[in-house]
LOVEX-964208 format. One line per 2 residues: number of its first residue (from 1); their letters; for each residue x, y, z of N, C-alpha, C. Coordinates in Angstrom, 3 decimals, padded with zeros to 6 digits. Layout:
REM residues N
NUM> a> X:Y:Z:X:Y:Z:X:Y:Z  ...
END
This chain:
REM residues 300
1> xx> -058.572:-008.223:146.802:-059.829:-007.505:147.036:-060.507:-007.105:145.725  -059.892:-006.756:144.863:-060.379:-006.172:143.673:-060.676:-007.605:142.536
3> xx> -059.917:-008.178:142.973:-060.506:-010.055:142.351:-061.549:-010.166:142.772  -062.249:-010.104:144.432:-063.259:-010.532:144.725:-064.376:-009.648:143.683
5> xx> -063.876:-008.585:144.273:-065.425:-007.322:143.679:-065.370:-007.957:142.494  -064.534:-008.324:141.439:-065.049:-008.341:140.077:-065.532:-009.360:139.782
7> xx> -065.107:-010.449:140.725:-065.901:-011.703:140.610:-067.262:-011.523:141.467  -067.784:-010.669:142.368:-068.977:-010.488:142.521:-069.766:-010.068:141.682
9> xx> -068.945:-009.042:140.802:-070.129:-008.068:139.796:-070.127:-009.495:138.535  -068.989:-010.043:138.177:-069.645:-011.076:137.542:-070.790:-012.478:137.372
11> xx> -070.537:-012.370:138.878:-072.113:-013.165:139.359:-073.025:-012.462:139.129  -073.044:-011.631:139.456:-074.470:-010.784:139.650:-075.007:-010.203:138.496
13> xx> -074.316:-010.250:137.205:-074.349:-009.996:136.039:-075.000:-011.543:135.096  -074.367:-012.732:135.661:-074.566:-013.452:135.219:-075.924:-013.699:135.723
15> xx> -076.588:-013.687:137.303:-077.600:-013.874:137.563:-078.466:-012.873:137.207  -078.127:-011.829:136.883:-079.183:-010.918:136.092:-079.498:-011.074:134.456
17> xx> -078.411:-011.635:134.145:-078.834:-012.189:132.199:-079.583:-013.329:132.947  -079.540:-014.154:133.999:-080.407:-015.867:133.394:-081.395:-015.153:133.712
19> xx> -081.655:-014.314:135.032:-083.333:-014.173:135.251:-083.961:-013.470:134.445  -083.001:-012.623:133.390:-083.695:-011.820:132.131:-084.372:-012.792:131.259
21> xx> -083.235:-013.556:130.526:-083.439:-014.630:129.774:-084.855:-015.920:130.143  -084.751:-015.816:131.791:-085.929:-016.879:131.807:-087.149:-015.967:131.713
23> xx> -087.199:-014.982:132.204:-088.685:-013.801:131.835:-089.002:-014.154:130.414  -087.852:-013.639:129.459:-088.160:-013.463:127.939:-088.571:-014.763:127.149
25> xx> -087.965:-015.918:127.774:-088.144:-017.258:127.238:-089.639:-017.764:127.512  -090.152:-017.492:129.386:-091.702:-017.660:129.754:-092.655:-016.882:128.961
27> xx> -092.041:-015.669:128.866:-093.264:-014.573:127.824:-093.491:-014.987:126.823  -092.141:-014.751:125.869:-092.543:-015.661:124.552:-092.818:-017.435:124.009
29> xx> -093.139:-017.740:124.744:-093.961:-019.432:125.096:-095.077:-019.189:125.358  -095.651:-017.900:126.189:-097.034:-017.598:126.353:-097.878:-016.688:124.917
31> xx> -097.051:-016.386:124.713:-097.283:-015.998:123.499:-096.992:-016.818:122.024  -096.092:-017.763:122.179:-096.056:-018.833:121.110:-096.710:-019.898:121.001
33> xx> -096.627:-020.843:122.094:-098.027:-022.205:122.728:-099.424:-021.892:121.955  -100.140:-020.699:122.388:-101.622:-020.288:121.910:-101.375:-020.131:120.399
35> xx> -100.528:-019.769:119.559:-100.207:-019.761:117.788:-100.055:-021.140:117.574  -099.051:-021.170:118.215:-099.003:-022.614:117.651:-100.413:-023.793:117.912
37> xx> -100.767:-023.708:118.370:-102.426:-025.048:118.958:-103.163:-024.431:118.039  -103.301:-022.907:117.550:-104.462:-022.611:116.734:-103.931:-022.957:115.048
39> xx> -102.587:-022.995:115.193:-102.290:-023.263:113.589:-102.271:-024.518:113.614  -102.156:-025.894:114.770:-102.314:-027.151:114.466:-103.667:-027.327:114.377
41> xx> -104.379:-026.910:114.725:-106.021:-027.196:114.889:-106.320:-026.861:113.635  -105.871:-025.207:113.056:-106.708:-025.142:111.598:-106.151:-026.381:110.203
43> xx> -105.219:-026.803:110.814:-104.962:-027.915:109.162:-104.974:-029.215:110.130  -105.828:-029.293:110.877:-106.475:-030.608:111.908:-107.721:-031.016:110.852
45> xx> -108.237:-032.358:111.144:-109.534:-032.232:110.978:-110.556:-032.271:111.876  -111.835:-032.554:111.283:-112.292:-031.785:112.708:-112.844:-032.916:113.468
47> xx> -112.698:-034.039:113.422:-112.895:-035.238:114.139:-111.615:-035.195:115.460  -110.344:-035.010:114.478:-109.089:-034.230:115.801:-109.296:-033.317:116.588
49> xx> -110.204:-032.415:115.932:-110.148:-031.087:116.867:-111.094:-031.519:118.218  -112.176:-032.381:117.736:-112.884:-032.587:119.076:-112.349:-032.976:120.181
51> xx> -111.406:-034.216:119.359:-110.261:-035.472:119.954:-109.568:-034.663:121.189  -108.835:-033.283:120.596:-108.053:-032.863:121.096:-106.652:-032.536:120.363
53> xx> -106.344:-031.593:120.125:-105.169:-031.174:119.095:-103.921:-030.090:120.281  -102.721:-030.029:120.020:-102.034:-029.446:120.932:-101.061:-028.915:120.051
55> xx> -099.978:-029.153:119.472:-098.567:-028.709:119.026:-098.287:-028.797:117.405  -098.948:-030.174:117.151:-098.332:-030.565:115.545:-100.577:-030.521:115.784
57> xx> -100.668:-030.697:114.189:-101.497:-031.073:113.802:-102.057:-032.600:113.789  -102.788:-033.452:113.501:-103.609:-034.611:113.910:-104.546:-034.625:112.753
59> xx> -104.521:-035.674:111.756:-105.078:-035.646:110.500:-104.953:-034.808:109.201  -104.065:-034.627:108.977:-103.326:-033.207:108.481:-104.501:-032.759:107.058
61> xx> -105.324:-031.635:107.371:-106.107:-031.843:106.000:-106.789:-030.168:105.986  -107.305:-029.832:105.104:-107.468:-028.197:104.920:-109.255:-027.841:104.505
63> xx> -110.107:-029.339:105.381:-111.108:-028.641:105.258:-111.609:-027.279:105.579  -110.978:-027.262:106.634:-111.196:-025.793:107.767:-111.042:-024.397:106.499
65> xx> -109.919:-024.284:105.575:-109.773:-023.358:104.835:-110.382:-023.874:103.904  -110.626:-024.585:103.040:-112.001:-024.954:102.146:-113.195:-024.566:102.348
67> xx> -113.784:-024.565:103.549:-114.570:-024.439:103.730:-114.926:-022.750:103.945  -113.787:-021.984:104.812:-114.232:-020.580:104.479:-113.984:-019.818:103.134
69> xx> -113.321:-020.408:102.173:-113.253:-019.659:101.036:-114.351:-019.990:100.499  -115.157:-021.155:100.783:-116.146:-021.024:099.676:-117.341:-020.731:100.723
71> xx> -117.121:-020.184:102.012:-118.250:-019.768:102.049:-118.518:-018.071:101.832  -119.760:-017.919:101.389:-119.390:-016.082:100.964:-119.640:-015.238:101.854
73> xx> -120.573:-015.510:103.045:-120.443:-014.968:103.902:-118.869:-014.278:104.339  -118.307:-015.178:104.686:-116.667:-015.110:105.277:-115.903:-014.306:104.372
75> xx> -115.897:-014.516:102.801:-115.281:-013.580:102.062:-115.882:-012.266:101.891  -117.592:-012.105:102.100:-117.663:-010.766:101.899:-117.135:-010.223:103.153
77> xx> -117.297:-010.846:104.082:-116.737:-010.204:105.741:-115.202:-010.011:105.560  -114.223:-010.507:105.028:-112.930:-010.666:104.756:-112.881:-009.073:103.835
79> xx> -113.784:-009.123:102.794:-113.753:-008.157:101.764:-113.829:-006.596:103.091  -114.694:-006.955:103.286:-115.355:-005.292:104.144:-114.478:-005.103:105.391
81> xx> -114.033:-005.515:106.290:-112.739:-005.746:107.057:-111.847:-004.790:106.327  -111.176:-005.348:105.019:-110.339:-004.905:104.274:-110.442:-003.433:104.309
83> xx> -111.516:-002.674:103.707:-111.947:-002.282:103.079:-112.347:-000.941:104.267  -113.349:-001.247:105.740:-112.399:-000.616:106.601:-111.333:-000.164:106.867
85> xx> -110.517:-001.573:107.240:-108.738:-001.211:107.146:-108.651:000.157:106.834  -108.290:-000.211:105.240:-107.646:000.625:104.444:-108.333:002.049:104.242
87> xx> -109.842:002.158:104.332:-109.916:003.397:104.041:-110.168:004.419:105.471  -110.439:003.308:106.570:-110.615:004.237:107.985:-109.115:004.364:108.331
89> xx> -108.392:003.577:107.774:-106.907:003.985:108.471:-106.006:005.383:107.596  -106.511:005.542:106.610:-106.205:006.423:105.762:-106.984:007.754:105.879
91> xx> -108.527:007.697:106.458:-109.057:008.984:107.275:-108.349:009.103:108.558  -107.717:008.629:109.832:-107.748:008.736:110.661:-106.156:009.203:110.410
93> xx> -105.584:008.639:109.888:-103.712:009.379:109.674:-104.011:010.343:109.394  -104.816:011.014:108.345:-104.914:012.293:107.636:-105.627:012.917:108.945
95> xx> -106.708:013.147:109.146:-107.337:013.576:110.594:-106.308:014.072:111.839  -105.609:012.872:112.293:-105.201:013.001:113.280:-103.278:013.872:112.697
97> xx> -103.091:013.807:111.801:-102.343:014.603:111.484:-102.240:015.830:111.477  -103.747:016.379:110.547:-104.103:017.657:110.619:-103.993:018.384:111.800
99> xx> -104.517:017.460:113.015:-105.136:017.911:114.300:-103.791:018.735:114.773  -102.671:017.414:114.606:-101.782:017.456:115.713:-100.766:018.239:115.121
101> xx> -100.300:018.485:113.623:-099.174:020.236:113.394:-099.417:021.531:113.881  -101.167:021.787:113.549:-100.801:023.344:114.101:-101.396:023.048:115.686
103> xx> -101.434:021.986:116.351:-101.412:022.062:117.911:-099.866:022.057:118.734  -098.769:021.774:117.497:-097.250:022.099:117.647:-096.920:023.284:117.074
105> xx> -097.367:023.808:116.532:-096.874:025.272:116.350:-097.303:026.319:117.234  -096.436:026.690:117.689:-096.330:027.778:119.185:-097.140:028.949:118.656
107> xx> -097.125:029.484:117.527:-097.652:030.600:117.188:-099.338:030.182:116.611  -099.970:029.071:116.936:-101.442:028.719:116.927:-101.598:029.609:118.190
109> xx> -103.048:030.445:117.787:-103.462:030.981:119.264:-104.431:030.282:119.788  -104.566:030.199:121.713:-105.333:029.629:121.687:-105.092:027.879:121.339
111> xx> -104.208:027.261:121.251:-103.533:026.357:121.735:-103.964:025.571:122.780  -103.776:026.009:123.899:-103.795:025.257:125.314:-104.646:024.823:125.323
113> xx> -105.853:025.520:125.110:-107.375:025.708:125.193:-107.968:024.426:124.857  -107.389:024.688:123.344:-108.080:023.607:122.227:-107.649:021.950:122.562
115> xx> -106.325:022.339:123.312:-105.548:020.614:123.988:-106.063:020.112:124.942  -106.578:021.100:125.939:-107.362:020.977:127.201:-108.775:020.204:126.743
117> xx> -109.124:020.505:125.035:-110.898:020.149:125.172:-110.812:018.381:124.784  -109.321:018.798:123.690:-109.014:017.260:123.281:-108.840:016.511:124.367
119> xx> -108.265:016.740:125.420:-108.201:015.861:126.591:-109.026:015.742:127.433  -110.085:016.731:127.426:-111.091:016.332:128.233:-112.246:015.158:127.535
121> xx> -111.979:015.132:126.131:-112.550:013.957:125.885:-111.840:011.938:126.233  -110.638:012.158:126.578:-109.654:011.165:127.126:-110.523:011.500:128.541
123> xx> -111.079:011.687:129.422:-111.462:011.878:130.477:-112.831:011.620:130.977  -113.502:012.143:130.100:-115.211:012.326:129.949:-115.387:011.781:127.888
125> xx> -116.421:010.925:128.831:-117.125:010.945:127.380:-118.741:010.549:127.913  -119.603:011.062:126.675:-120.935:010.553:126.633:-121.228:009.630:126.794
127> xx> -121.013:008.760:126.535:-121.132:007.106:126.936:-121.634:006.482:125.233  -121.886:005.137:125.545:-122.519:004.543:124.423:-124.046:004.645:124.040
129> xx> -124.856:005.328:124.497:-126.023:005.744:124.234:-126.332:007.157:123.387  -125.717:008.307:124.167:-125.447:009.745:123.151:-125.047:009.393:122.256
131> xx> -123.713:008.286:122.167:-123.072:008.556:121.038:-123.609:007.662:119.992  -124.614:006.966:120.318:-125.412:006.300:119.093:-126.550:006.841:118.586
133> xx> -126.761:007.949:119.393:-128.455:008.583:118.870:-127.174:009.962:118.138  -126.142:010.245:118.307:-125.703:011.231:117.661:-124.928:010.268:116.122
135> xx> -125.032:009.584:115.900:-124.770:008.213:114.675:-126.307:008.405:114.532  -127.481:008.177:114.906:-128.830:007.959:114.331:-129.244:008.983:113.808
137> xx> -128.810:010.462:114.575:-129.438:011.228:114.062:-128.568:012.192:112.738  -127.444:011.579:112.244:-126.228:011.661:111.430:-127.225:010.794:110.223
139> xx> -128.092:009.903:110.498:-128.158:008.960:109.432:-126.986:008.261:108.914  -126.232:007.831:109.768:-124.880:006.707:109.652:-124.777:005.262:109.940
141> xx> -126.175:004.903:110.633:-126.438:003.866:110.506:-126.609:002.851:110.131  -126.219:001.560:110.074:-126.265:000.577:108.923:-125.330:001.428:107.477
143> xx> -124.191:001.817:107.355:-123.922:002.431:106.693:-122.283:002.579:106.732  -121.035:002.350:105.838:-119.789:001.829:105.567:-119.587:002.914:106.272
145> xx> -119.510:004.142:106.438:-119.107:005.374:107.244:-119.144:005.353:108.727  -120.603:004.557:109.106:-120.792:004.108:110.687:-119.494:003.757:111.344
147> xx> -118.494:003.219:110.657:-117.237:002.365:110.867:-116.057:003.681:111.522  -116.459:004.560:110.280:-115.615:005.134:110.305:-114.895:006.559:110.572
149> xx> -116.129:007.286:111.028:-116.917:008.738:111.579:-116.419:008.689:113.321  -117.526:007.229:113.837:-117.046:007.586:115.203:-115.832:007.752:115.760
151> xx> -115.385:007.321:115.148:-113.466:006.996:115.190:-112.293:007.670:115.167  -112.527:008.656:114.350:-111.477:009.779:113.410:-110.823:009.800:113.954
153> xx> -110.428:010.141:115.606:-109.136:010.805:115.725:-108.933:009.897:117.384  -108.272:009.279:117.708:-108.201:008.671:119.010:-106.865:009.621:119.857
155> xx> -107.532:010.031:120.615:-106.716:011.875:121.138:-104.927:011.197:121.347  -105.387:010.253:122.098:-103.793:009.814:122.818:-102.848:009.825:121.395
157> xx> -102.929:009.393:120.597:-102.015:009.319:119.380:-102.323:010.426:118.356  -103.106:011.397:118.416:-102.706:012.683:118.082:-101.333:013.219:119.321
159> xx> -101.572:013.187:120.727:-100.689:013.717:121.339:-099.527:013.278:121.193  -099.308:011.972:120.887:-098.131:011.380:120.168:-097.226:012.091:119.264
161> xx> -098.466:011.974:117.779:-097.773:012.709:116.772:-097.663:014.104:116.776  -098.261:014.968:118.008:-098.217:016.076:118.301:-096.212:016.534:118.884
163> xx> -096.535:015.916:119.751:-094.959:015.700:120.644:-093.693:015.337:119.006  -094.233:014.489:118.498:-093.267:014.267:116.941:-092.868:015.886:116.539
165> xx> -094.138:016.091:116.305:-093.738:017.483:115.527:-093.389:018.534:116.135  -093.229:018.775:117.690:-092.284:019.564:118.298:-091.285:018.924:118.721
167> xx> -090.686:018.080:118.176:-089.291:017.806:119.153:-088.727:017.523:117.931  -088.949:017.060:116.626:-088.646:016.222:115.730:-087.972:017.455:114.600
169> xx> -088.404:018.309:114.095:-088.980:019.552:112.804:-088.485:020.774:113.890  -087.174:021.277:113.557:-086.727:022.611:114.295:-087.570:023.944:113.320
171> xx> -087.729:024.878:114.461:-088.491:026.225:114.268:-088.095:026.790:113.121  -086.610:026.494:112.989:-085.841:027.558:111.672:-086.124:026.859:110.622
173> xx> -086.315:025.893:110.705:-086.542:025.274:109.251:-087.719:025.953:108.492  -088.789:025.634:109.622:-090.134:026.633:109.303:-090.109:028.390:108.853
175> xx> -089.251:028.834:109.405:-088.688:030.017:109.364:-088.018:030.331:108.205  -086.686:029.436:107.907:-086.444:029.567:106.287:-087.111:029.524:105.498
177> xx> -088.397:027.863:104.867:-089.327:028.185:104.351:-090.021:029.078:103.926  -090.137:029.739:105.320:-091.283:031.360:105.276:-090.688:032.326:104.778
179> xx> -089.599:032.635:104.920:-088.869:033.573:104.377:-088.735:033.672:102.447  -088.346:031.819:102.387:-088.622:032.128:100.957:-089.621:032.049:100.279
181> xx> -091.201:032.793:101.033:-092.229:032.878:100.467:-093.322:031.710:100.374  -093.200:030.423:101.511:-093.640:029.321:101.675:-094.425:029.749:103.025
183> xx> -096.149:029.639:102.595:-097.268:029.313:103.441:-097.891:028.598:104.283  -098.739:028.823:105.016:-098.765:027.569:105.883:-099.080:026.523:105.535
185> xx> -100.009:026.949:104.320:-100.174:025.051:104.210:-099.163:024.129:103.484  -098.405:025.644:102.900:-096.819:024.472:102.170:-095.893:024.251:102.729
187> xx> -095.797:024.876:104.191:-095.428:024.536:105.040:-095.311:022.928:105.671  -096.582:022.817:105.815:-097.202:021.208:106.131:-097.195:020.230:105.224
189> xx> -097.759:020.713:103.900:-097.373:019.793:102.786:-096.303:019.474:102.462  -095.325:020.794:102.189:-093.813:019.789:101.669:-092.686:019.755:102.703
191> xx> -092.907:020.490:104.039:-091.591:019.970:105.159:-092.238:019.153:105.693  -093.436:019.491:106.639:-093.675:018.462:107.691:-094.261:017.352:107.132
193> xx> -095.145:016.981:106.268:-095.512:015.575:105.958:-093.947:014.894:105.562  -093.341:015.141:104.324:-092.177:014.142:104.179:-091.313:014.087:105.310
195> xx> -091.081:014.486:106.139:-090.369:014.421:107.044:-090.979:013.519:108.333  -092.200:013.145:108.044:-093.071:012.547:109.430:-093.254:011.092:109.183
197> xx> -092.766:010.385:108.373:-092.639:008.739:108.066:-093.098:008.361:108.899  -091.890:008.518:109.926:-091.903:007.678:111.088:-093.639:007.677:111.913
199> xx> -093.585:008.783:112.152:-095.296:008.742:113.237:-096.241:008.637:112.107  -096.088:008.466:110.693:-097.146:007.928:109.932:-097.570:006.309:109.742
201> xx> -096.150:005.666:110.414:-096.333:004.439:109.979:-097.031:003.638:111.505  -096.497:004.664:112.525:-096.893:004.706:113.998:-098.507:004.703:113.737
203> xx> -099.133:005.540:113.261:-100.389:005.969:113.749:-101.322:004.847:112.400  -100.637:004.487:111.285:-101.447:003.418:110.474:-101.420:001.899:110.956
205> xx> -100.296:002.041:111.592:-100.440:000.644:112.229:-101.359:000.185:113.201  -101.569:001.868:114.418:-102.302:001.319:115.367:-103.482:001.130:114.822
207> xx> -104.047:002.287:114.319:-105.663:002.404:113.810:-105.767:001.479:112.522  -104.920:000.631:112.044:-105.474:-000.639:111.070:-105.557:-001.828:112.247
209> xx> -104.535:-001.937:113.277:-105.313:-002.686:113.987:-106.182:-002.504:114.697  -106.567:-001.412:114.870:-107.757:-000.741:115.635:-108.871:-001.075:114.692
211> xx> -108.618:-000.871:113.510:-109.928:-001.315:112.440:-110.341:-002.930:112.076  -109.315:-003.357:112.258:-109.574:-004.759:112.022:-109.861:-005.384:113.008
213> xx> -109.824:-005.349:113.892:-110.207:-006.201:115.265:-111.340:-005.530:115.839  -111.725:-004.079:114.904:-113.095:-003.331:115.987:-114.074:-004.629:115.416
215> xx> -114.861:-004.353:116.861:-116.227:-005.451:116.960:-116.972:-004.847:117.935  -116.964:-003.845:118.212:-118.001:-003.170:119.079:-118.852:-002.187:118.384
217> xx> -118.019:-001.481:117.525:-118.870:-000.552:116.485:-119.920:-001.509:115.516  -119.350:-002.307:115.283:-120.091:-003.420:113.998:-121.279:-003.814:114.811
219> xx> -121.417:-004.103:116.291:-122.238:-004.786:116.718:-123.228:-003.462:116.894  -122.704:-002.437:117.262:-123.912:-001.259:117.151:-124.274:-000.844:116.404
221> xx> -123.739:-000.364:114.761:-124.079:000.081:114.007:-124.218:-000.669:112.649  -123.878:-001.753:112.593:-124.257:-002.490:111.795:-125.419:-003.745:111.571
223> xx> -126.162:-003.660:110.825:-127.824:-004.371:110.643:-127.236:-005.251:109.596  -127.089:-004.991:108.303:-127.118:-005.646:107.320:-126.303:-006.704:107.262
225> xx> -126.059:-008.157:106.386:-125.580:-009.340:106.337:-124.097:-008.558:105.296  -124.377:-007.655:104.270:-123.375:-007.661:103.157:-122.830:-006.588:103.768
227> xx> -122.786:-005.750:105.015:-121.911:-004.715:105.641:-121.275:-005.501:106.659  -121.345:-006.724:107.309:-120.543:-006.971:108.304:-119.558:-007.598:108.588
229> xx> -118.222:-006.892:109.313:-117.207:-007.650:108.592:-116.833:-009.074:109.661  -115.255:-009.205:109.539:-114.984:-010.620:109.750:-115.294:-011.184:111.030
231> xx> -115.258:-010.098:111.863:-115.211:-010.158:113.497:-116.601:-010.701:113.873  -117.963:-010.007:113.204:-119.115:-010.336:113.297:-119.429:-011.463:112.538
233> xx> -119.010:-011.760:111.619:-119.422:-013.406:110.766:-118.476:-014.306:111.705  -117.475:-013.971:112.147:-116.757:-015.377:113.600:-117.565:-015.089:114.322
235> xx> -117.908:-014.607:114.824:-118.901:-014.401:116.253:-120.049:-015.547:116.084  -120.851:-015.010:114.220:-122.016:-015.928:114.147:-121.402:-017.079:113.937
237> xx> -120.480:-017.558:113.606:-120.208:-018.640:113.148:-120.423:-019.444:114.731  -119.599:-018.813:115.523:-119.477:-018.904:116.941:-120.885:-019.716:117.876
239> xx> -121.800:-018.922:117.135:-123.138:-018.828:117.794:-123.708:-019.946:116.926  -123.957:-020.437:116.386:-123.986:-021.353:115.549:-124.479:-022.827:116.085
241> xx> -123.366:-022.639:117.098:-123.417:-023.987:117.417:-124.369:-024.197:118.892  -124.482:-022.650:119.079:-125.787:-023.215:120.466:-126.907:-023.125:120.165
243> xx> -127.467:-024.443:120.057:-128.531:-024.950:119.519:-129.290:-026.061:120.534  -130.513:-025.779:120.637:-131.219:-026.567:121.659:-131.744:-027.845:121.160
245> xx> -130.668:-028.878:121.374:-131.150:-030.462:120.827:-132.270:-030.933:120.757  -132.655:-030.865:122.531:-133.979:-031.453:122.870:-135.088:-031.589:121.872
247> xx> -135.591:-030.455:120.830:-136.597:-030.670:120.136:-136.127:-031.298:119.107  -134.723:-031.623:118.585:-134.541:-032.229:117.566:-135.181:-033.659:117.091
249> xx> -134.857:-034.176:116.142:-135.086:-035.534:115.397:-133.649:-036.089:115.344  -133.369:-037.365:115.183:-132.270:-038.231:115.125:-131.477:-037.768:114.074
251> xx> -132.095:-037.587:112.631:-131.522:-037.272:111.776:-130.677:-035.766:111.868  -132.194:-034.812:112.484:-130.888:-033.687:112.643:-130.003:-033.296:113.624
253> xx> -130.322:-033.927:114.954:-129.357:-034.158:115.750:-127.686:-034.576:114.913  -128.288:-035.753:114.188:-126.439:-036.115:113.604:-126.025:-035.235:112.314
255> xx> -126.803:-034.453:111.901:-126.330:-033.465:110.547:-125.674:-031.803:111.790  -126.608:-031.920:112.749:-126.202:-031.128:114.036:-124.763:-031.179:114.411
257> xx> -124.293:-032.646:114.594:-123.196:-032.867:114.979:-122.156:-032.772:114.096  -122.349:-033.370:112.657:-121.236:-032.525:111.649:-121.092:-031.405:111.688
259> xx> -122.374:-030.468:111.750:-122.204:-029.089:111.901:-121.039:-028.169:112.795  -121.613:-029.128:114.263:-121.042:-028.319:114.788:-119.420:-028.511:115.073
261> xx> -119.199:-030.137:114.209:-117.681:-030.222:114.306:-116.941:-029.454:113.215  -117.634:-029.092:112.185:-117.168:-028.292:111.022:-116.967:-026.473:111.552
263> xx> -117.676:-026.560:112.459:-117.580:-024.981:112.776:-116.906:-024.766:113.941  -115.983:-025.977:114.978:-115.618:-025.962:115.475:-113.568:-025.878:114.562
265> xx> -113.557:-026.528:113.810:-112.402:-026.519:112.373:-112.609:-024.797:111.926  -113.535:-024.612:111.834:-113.742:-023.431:111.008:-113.173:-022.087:111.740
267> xx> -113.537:-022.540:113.184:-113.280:-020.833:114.065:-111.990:-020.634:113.887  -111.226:-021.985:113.988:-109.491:-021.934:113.894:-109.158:-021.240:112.791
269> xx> -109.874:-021.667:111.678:-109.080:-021.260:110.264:-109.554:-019.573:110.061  -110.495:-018.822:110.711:-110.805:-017.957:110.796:-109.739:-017.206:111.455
271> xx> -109.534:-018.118:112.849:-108.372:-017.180:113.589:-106.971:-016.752:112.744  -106.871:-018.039:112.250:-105.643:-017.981:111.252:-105.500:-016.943:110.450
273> xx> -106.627:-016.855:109.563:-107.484:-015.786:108.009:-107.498:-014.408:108.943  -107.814:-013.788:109.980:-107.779:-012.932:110.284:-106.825:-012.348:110.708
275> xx> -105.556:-012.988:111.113:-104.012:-012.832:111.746:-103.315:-012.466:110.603  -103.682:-013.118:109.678:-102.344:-012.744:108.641:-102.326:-011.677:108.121
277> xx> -102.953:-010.542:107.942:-102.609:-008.903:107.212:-101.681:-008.684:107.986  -102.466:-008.784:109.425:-101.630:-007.643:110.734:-099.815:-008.316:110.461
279> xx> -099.944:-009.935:110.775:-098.784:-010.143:110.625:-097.621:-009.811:109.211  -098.580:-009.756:107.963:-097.691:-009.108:106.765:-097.768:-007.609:107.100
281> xx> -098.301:-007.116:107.395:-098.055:-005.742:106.923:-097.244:-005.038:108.132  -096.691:-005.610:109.578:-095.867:-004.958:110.476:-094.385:-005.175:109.846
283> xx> -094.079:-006.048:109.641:-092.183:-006.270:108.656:-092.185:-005.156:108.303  -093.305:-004.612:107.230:-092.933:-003.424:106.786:-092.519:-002.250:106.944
285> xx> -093.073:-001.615:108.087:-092.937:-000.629:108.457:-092.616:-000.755:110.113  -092.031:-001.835:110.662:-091.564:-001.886:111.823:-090.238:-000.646:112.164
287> xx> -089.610:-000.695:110.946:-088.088:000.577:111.511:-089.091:001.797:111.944  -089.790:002.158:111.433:-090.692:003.341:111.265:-091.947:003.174:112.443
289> xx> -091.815:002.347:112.978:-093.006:001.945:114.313:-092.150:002.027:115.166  -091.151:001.677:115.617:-090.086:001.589:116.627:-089.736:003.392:116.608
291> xx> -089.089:003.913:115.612:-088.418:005.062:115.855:-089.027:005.858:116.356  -090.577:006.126:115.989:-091.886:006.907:115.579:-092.023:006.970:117.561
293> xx> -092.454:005.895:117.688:-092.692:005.739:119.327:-091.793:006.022:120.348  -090.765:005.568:120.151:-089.701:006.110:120.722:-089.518:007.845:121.081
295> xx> -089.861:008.410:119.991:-089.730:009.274:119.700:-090.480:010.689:120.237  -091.993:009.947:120.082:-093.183:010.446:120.598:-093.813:010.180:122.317
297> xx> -092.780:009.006:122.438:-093.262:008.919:123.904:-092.205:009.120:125.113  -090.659:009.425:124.550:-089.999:009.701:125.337:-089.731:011.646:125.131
299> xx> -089.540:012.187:124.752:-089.190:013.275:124.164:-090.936:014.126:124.844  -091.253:015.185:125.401:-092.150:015.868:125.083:-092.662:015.869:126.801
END
């Protein structure tokens, strides 16, 4: 009897690893197939790409990246992207940091209050009209800040790093500090920041990919050719190619058609050019993204 049971629980163990294993194997194929066709397409040429490109590449050749480095459009868009990134992700850690210590310290008065208003913006918001005449009437318009103002603090990941700093940073610690003559703000400066890695690397990761992939702010608040970054120069590149033949001439009909096979090469190598920060810069701070979340979303 006790042979059988254990040879049941070993079936049923075994049929619970394959059907795990076939989930994880289908997911990541759905997620590998689409990388892989866009990295054979960008070192395709673009006579292949029309052809049809799938797994390996087909003419193996690097107009596609030739062609966006030297165009300047693409690098100033590459440049300002960056440049977002790094400095909206570096307001919004600091911001949403500030927000979220003394909304963990029990002895903030008036607390609840102030969490209740933060969340009623997770709930209600003005819509996209207020919040562009309150950008117009800011004079932020057409303007590197436009990027980076509306943005500051995205509530859900203050409550994150909020939950960090009460479950994470015990009371007495704060308490010793104070005792030996340590204030609130040195409080925050030298326990709780070094001690908060983890939900720092949490909250730069999201909001750099939050910055690099925004394309909704750019399309509202941005006018100018030398402010717009990568998301909006793929788009035009994108647009590019719908073009109404009919009135054409023979000649530019076929300069038409290089065109639009060159910018069909081009979107790939864009996709490519725009993937790779996100993909270098998570290795880095993955121990510190894992713990951080963990941390902040189970606990609190």
């Amino acid at each position: 009897m006790v042979k059988k049971s254990r040879r049941r629980f070993e079936i049923a163990d075994v049929s619970y690893l394959t059907v795990v294993w076939l989930i994880i194997i289908i997911s990541s194929l759905m997620v590998l197939l689409p990388i892989l066709h866009v990295l054979a397409a960008s070192f395709s040429s673009s006579e292949a790409v029309i052809r049809g490109v799938y797994l390996w590449p087909r003419d193996f050749c690097l107009d596609g990246y030739t062609a966006v480095f030297q165009n300047s459009k693409v690098l100033r868009g590459f440049v300002n992207s960056v440049l977002y990134t790094v400095i909206g992700t570096a307001f919004n850690v600091v911001m949403t940091i500030c927000a979220a210590y003394p909304l963990a310290r029990n002895k903030l008065h008036g607390r609840k209050t102030i969490m209740m208003l933060f969340v009623f913006t997770m709930l209600f918001s003005g819509g996209m009209i207020p919040t562009y005449l309150v950008v117009h009437r800011l004079k932020l318009v057409d303007t590197f800040w436009s990027m980076i103002f509306p943005t500051a603090i995205n509530v859900y990941l203050m409550i994150i790093a909020r939950t960090f700093f009460e479950n994470t940073i015990p009371n007495d610690l704060y308490e010793a500090a104070h005792i030996d003559g340590a204030n609130d703000f040195q409080l925050f400066l030298y326990i709780a920041i070094p001690l908060s890695k983890a939900i720092c690397a949490v909250l730069a990761l999201r909001y750099a990919v939050q910055h690099w992939n925004d394309y909704y702010q750019a399309v509202l608040y941005i006018r100018s050719d030398g402010r717009q970054p990568l998301q909006i120069v793929l788009r035009n590149i994108m647009l590019a190619t719908n073009i109404d033949i009919d009135s054409m001439s023979a000649m530019d009909v076929e300069q038409y058609a290089k065109l639009k096979q060159l910018s069909y090469l081009l979107k790939y190598s864009l996709i490519v050019i725009s993937t790779i920060p996100m993909l270098v810069l998570y290795p880095f701070i993955q121990k510190y993204f894992i713990h951080g979340v963990m941390i902040g979303a189970i606990k609190g």
